[in-house]
C-alpha positions as CSV (number, residue, x, y, z in Angstrom):
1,X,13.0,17.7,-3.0
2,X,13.7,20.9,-1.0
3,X,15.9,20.7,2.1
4,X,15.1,21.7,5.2
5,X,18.3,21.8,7.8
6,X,17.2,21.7,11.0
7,X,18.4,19.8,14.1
8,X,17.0,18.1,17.0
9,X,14.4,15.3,17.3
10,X,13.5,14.3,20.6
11,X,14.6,11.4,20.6
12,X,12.7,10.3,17.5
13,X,12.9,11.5,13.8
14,X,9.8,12.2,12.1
15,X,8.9,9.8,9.7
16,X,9.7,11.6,6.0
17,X,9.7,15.3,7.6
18,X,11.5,16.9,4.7
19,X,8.7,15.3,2.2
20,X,5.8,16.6,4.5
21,X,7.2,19.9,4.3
22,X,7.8,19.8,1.0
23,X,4.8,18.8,0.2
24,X,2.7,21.8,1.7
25,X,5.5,24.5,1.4
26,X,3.8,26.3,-1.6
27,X,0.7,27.5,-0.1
28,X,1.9,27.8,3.5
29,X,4.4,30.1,2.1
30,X,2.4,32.3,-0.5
31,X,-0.3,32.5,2.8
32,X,2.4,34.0,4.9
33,X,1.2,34.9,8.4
34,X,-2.6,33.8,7.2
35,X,-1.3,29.8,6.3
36,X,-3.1,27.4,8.9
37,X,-1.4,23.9,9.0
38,X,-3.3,20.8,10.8
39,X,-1.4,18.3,12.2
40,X,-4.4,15.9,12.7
41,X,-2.1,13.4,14.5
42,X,0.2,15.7,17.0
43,X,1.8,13.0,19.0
44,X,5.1,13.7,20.3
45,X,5.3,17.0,18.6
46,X,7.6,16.1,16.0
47,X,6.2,17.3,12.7
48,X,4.6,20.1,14.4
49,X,7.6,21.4,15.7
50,X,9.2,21.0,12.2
51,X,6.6,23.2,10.5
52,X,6.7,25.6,12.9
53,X,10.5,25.9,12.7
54,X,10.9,25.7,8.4
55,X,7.7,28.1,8.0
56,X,8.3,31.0,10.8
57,X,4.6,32.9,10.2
58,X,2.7,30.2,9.9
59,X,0.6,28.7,12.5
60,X,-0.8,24.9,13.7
61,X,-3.4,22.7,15.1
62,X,-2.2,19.9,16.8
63,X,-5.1,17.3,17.6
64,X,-4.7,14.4,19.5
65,X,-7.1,12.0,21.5
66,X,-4.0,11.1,23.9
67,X,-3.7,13.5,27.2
68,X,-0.3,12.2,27.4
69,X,0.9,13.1,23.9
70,X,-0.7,16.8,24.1
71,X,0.8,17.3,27.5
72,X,4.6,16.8,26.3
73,X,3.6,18.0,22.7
74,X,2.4,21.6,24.3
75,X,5.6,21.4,26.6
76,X,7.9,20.5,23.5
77,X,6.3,23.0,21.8
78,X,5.8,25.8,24.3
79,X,8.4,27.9,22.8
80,X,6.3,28.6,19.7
81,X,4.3,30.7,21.7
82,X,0.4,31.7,19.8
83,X,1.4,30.0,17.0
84,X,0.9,26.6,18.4
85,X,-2.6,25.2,19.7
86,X,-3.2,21.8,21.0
87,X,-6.7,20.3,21.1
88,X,-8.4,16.9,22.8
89,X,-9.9,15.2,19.8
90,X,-10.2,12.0,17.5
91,X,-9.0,13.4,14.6
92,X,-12.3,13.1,12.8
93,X,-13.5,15.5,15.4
94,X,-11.9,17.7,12.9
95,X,-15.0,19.7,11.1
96,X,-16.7,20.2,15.1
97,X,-12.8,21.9,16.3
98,X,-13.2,24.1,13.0
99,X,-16.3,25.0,13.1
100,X,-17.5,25.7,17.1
101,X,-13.5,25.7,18.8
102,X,-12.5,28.9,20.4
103,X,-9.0,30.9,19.4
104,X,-7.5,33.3,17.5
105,X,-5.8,30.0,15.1
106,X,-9.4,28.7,15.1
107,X,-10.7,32.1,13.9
108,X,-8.1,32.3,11.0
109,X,-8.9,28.6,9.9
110,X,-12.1,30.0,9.5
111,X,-11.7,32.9,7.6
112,X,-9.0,31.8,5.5
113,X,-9.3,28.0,5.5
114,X,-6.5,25.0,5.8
115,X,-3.8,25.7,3.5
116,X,-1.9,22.2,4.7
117,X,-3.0,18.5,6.6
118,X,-1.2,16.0,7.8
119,X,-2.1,13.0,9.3
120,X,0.7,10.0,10.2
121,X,-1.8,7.3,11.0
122,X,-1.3,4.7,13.6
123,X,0.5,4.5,16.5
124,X,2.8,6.8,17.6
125,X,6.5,5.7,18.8
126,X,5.4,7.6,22.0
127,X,3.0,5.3,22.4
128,X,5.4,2.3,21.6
129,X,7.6,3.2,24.2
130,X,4.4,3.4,27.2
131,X,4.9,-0.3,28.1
132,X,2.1,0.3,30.2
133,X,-0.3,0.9,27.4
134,X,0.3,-2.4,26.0
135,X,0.8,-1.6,22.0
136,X,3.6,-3.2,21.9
137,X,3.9,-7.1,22.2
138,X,7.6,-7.6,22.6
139,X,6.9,-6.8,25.8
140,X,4.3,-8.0,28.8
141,X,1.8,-5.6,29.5
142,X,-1.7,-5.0,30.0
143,X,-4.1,-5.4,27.1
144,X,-5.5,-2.1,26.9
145,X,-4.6,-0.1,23.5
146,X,-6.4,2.6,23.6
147,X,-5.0,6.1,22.1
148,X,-7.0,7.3,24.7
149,X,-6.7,5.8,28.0
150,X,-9.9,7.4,29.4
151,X,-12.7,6.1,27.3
152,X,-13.9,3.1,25.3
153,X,-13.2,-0.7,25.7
154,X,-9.8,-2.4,25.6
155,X,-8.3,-5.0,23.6
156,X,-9.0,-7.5,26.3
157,X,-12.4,-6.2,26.6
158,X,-12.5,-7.6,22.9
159,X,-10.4,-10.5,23.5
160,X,-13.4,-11.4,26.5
161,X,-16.6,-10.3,25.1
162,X,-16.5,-10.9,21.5
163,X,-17.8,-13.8,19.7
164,X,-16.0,-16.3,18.0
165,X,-17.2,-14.7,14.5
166,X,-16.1,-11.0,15.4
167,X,-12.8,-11.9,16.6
168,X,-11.7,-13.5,13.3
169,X,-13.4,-10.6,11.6
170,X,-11.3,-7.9,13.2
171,X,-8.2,-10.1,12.8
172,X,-8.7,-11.1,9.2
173,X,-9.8,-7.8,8.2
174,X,-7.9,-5.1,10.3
175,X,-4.8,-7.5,10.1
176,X,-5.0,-9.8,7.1
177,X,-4.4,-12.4,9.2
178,X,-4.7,-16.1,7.8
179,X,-5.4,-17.8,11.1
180,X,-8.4,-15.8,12.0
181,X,-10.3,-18.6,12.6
182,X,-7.9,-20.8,14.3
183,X,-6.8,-17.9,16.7
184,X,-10.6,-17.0,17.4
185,X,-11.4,-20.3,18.3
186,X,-8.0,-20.5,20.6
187,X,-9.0,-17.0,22.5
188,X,-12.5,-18.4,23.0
189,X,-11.2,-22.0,24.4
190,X,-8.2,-20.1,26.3
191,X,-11.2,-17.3,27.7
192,X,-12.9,-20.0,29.7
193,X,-10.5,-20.7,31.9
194,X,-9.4,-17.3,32.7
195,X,-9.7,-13.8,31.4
196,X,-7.5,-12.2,29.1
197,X,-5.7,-9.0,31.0
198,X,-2.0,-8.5,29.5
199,X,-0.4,-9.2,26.4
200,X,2.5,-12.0,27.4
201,X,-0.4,-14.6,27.4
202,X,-2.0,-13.8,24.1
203,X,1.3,-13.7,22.7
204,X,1.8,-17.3,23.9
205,X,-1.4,-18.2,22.6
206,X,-0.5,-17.0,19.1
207,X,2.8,-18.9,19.0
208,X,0.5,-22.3,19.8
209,X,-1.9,-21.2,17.0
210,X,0.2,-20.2,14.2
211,X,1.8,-23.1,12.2
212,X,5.6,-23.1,12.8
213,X,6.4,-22.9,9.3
214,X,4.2,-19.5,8.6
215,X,6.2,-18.5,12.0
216,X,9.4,-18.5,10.2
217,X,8.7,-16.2,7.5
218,X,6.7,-12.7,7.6
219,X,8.0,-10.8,10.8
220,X,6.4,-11.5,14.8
221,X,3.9,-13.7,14.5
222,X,1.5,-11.2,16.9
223,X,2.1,-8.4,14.8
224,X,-0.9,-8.5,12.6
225,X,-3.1,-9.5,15.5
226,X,-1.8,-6.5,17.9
227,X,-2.4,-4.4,15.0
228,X,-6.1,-5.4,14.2
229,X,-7.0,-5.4,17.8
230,X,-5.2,-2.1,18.1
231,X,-7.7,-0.6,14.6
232,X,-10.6,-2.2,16.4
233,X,-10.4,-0.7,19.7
234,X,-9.6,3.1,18.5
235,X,-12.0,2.8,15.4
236,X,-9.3,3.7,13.4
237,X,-10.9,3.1,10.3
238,X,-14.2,4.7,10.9
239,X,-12.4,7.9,11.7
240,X,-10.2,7.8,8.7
241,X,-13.6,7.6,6.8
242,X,-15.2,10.4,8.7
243,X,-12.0,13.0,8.4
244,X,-11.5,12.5,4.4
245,X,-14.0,14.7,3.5
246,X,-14.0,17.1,6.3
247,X,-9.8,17.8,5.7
248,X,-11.0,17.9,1.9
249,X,-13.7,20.7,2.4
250,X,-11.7,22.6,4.7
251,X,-8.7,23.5,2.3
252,X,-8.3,26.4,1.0
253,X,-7.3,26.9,-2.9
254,X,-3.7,25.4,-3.3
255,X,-4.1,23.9,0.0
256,X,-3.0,20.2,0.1
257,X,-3.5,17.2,2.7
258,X,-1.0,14.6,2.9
259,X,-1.8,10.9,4.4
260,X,0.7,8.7,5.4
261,X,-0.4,5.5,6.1
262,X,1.5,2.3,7.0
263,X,-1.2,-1.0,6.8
264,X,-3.2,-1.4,3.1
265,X,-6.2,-1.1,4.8
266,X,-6.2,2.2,5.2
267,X,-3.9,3.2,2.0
268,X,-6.9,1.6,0.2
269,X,-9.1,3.9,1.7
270,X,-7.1,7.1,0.7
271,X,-6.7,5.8,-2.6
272,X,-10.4,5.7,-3.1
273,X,-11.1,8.7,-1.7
274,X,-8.6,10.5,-3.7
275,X,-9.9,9.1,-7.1
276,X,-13.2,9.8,-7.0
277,X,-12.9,13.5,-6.0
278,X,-9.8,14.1,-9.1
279,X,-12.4,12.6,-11.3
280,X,-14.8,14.1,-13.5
281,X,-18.3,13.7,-13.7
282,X,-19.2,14.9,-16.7
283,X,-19.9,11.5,-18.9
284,X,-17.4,9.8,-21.2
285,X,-17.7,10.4,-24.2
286,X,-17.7,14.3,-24.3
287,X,-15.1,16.8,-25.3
288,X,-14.9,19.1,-22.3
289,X,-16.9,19.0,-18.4
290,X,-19.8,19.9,-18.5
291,X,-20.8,23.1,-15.8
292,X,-20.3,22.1,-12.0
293,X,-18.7,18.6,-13.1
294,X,-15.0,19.3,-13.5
295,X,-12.8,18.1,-10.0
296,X,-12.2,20.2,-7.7
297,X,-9.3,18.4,-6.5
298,X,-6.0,16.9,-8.3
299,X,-3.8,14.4,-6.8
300,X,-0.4,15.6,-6.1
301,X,2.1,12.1,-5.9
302,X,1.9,10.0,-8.5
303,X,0.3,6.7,-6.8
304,X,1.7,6.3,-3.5
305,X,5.0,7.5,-2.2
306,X,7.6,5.2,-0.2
307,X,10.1,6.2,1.7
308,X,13.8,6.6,0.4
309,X,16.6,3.5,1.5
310,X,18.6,6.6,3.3
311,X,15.6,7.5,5.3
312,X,14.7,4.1,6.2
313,X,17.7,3.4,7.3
314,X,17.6,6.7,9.8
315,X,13.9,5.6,10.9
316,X,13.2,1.9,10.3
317,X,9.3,3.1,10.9
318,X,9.5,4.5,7.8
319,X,10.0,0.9,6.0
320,X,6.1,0.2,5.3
321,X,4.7,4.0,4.8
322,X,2.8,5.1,1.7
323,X,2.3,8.9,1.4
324,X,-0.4,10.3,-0.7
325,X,-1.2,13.7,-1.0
326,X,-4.3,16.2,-3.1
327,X,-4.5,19.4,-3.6
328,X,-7.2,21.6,-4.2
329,X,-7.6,23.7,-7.3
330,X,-11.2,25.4,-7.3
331,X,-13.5,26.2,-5.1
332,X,-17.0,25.1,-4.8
333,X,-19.4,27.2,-7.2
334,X,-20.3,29.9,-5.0
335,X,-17.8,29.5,-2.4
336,X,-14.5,32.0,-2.5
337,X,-11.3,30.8,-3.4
């Protein structure tokens, strides 16, 4: 893997910034002053900055729902000048930023398309560290989760409106949790007597719920809980859907877009995607594709990526990330390369 040398983190160390780099460096380099990068999930500026620092002409996107993370994002990355542009949006706002934003970056995505993605889903250690906007449970807090803190319900908002049934949806599903049921039925019980507001209480609740020998083994027993309600009240997984094919359609030849993802839930839902655009349609059976059948795309890692011991060890966050990264190799029939 090539290195890239370059000091200074903020505080935190991007997770697997080397690898990110590495991963688009081709194209961003043979694009020179032309290469666009996206940084679909800007948060405290780290990767961005990175880019911007290892690839000197080329230019980025930063989008990020949080006003919080593009207001110390555009400050950390103020010195890049033009080269950097922040923008207000779910990620799977994407193909609307492309295709109606103003700016001379905006222009250039347009004319010469995305040469490379990335998107670090989740929650950002920024966020982590705002007790206030209760992601974290370690710590009391109000229930809120949201990425962004001015729209859309809460995770007590869930907690207090949703049935019995949803509740151990979003928990089993969003969180593979095996108490869904049991910890539905507790919220519900708990609910009557008072509503749900910050997190030390649900915590409590999910110590009383969770057997004591499942406890023991498999991390904080509110992790997968926080998590699920976390996916639930950002839509995470409907906006990963959503942006797949718009990051896909928006490369350029050569261009790549890299996921990183840290729950199966949405590594399953990369791996999917991935396959069934670096697959052929022409039916088995015959020699070669037939016309307007071969993919357009080829997958880049070989399965999923992990991160190395050395770099876990510099950013335990890294521990549970799977990378995953395609390339496209031809352009739509009709379309320029």
């Amino acid at each position: 893997m090539e290195d890239f040398s370059i000091q200074g983190n903020h505080g935190h160390v991007p997770v697997m910034r080397d690898r990110m780099a590495s991963l688009i460096a081709d194209k961003v380099r043979d694009m020179g002053d032309r290469a666009v990068i996206v940084d679909a999930t800007l948060g405290a500026g780290g990767h961005s900055e990175f880019f911007l620092t290892v690839f000197p002409d080329a230019r980025v996107i930063g989008l990020d729902r949080d006003d919080n993370a593009l207001r110390d994002a555009g400050q950390r990355l103020a010195p890049f000048g033009e080269r950097f542009m922040g923008v207000k949006t779910r990620f799977d706002g994407l193909s609307d930023v492309l295709a109606h934003g103003e700016g001379d970056i905006l222009d250039l995505a347009r004319s010469e398309g995305i040469s490379g993605a990335l998107f670090d889903l989740g929650v950002s250690s920024m966020q982590l560290d705002q007790v206030e906007r209760g992601f974290a449970y370690r710590t009391d807090a109000p229930l809120d989760m949201r990425m962004d803190a001015t729209q859309g319900i809460t995770a007590a908002d869930i907690l207090n409106t949703y049935s019995h049934g949803d509740i151990a949806r979003v928990l089993k599903t969003y969180g593979d949790e095996r108490f869904a049921g049991k910890i539905a039925s507790a919220v519900l019980k708990e609910r009557e007597k008072e509503p749900f507001t910050t997190s030390a209480r649900l915590v409590e609740l999910l110590y009383d719920a969770i057997p004591a020998a499942t406890r023991r083994t498999g991390g904080h027993p509110a992790k997968r809980t926080f998590q699920a309600l976390r996916v639930e009240v950002n839509n995470e997984l409907d906006s990963l859907v959503n942006v797949l094919p718009q990051i896909t359609d928006s490369l350029n030849v050569g261009g790549r877009a890299v996921f990183m993802s840290y729950q199966s839930h949405e590594d399953r839902l990369v791996k999917k995607f991935f396959s069934e655009l670096t697959t052929s349609k022409t039916p088995r059976g015959l020699p070669v594709d037939l016309p307007g059948t071969a993919p357009l795309f080829t997958q880049v890692t070989r399965g999923a990526e992990t991160a190395s011991e050395a770099e876990i060890e510099e950013n335990p966050r890294a521990a549970p990330v799977k990378v995953r990264a395609i390339e496209r190799i031809a352009a739509k029939q009709g379309e320029q390369s």
